[in-house]
C-alpha positions as CSV (number, residue, x, y, z in Angstrom):
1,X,176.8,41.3,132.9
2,X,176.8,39.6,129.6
3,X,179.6,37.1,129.0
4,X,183.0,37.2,127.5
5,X,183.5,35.4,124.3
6,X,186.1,33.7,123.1
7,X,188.5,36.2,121.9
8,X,188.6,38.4,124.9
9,X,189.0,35.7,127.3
10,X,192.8,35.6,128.4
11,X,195.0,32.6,126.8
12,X,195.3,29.6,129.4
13,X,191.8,30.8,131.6
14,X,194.1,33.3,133.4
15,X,192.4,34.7,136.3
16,X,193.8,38.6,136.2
17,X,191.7,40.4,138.6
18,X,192.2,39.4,142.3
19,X,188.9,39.1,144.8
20,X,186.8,37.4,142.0
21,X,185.0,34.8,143.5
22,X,182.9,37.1,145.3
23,X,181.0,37.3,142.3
24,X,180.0,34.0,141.9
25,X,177.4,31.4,144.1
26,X,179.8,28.5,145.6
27,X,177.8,27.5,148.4
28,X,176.1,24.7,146.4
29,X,179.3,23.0,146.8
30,X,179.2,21.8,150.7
31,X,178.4,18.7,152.2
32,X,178.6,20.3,155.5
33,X,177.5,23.4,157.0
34,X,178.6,25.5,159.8
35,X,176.4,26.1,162.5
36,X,177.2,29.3,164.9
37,X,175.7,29.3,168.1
38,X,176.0,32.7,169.1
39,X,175.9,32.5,172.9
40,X,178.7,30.3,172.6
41,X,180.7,32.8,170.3
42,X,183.3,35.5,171.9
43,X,184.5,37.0,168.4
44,X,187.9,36.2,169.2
45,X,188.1,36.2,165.1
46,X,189.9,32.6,164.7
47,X,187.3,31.4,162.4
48,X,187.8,34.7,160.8
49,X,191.2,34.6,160.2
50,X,191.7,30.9,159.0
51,X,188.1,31.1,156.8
52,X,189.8,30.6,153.4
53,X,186.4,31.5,151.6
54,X,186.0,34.9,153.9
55,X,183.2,33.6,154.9
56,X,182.5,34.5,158.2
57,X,180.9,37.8,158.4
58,X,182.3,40.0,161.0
59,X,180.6,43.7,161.6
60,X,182.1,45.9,164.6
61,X,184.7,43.3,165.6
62,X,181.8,40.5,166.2
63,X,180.7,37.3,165.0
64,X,177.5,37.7,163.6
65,X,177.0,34.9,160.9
66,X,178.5,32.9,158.1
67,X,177.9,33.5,153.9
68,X,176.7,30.2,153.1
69,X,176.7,31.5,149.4
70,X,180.3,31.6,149.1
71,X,181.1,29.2,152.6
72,X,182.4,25.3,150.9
73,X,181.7,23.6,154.2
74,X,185.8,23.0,154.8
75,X,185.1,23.2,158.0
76,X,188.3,25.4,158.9
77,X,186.1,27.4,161.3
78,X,184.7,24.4,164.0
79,X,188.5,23.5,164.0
80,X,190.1,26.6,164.7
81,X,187.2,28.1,167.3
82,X,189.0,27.4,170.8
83,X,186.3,26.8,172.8
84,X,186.5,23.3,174.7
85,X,182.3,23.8,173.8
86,X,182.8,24.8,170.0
87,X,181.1,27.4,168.8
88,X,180.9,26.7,165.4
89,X,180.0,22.9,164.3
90,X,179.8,21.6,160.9
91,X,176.4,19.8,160.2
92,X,175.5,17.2,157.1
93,X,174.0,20.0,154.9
94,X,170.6,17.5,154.4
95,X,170.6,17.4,158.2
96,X,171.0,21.7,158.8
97,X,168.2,21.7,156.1
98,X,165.7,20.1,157.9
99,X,166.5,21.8,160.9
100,X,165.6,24.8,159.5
101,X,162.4,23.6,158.3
């Protein structure tokens, strides 16, 4: 995908195609990071529905993970799950990174 110059980009950065940041990388962004813990998770969709990066990946009408390349670490998700034992925290990012090694 090679990248628009100058005269074909629209006058004041105007974004005219909806759905675009799909297409880039803003993961990098967080501080924090959601963890799921899947036994903990009945796909009851909140962290779904209030995700404002559509970052929680849902297949068959379950939970089954989170798109940390698009996911800003809001934290959104932890907030809305309604479990009295949530199950989605947020975790420092340095912190989730040594955890996995």
């Amino acid at each position: 995908m090679s990248k628009k110059g100058w005269r074909e980009i629209p006058i004041g950065g105007i974004i005219l195609e909806g759905g675009t940041s799909a297409q880039y990388n803003t993961g990098s962004w967080r501080s924090f990071q959601p963890i799921l813990d899947k036994s903990k998770c009945t796909s009851c969709l909140m962290c779904w529905i209030y995700c404002p990066d559509s970052a929680i990946e849902v297949k068959d009408g379950k939970v089954v993970g989170i798109d940390l390349e698009h996911c800003k670490g809001c934290g959104i998700c932890a907030r809305e799950c309604p479990l009295r034992e949530k199950a989605i925290v947020m975790v420092e990012e340095e912190k989730a990174a040594l955890a996995k090694g």
